[in-house]
C-alpha positions as CSV (number, residue, x, y, z in Angstrom):
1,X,-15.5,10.1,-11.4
2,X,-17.3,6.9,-10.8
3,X,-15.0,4.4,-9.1
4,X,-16.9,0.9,-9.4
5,X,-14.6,-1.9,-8.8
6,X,-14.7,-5.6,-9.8
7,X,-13.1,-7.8,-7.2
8,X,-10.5,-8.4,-9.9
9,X,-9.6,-5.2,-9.8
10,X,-9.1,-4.5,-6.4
11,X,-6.8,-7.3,-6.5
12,X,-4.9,-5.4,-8.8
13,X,-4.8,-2.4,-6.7
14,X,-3.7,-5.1,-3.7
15,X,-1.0,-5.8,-6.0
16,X,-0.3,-2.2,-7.6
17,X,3.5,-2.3,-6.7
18,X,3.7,-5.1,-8.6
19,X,1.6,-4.7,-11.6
20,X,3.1,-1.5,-11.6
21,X,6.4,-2.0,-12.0
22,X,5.8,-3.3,-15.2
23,X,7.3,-6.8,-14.1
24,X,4.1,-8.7,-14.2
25,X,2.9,-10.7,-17.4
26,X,-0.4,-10.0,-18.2
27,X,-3.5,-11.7,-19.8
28,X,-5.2,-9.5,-22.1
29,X,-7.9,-9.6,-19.6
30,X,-5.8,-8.1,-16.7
31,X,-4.1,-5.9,-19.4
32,X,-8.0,-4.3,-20.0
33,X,-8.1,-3.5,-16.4
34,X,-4.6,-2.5,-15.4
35,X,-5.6,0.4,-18.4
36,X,-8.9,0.8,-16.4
37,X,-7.4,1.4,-12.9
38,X,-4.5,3.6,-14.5
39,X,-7.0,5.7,-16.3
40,X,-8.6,6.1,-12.5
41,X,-5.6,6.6,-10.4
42,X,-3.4,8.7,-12.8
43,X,-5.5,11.8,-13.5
44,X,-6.6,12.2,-10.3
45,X,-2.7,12.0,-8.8
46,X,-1.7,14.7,-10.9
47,X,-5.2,17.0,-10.8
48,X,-5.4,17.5,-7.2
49,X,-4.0,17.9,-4.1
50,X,-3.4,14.8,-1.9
51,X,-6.0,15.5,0.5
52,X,-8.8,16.6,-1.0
53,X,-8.3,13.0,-3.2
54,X,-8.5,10.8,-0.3
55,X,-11.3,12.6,0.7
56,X,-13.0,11.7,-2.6
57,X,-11.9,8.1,-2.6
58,X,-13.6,7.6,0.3
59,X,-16.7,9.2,-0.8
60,X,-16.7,6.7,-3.5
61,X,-15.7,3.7,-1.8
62,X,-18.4,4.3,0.9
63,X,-21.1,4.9,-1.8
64,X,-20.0,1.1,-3.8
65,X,-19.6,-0.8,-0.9
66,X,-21.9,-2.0,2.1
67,X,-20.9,-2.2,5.5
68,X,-18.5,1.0,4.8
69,X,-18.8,4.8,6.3
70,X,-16.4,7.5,6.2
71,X,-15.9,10.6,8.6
72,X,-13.8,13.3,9.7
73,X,-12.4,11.5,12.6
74,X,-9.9,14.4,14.4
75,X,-8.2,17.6,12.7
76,X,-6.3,16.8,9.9
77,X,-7.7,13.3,9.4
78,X,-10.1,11.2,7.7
79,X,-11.4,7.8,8.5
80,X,-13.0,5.0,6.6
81,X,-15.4,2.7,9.0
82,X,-15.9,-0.8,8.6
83,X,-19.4,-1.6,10.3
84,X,-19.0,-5.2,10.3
85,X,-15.9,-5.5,11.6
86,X,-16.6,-2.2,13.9
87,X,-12.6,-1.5,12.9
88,X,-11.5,2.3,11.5
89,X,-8.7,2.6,9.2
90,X,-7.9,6.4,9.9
91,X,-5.1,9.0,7.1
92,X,-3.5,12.0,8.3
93,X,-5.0,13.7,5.3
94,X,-2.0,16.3,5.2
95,X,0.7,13.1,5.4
96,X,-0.5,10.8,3.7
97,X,0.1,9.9,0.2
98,X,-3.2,9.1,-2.6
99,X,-1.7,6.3,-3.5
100,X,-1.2,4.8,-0.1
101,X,-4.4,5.4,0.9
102,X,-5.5,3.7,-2.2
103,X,-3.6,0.5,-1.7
104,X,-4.5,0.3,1.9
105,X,-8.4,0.6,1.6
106,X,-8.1,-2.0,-1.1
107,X,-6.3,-4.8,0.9
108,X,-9.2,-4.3,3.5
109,X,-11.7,-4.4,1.1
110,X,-10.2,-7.6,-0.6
111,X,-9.3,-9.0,3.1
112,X,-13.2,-8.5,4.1
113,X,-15.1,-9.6,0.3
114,X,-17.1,-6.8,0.9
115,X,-19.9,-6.5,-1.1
116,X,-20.9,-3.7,-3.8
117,X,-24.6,-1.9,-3.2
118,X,-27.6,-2.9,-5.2
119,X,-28.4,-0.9,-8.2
């Protein structure tokens, strides 16, 4: 699963609550990737367990963005580094819910403009 964000769309995962609550009026732009990010986040709730997807999103985030790392910071958990920032934003992988996980990377990644990898 390729998970290559626009800064648009990490917006809308900011916002996911929202946009997801079908409250929100959309442009046919936002409508196009709303559809995206459902088609990303909805299979993958219901295909696997909760940890072994945060563990994957992470994979993925660290692979599109600069500055990022991920390890297996203490039993049970997983952490994604921010280099710049030296700051760690650490899941109980066993507690935590996918889509938390989800939303919280995204506001630091919108919070920092992080920049996607060349090529």
């Amino acid at each position: 699963m390729n998970y290559t964000f626009t800064e648009k769309e990490v917006e809308m995962m900011y916002y996911w609550g929202q946009y997801a609550d079908g409250e929100s009026c959309f442009t046919e732009e936002e409508q196009k990737l709303y559809d995206k990010i459902e088609r990303i986040l909805t299979p993958l709730q219901k295909e696997k367990d909760e940890s072994r997807k945060i563990v994957e999103f992470f994979k993925e985030i660290c692979s599109t963005y600069k500055g990022v790392s991920y390890s297996l910071r203490y039993p049970g958990g997983n952490c994604i580094r921010f280099i710049d920032v030296d700051k760690d934003l650490c899941f109980g992988t066993a507690k935590s819910k996918y889509t938390d996980v989800v939303l919280e990377v995204s506001k630091v990644i919108n919070k920092l403009k992080l920049k996607k990898r060349e090529g």
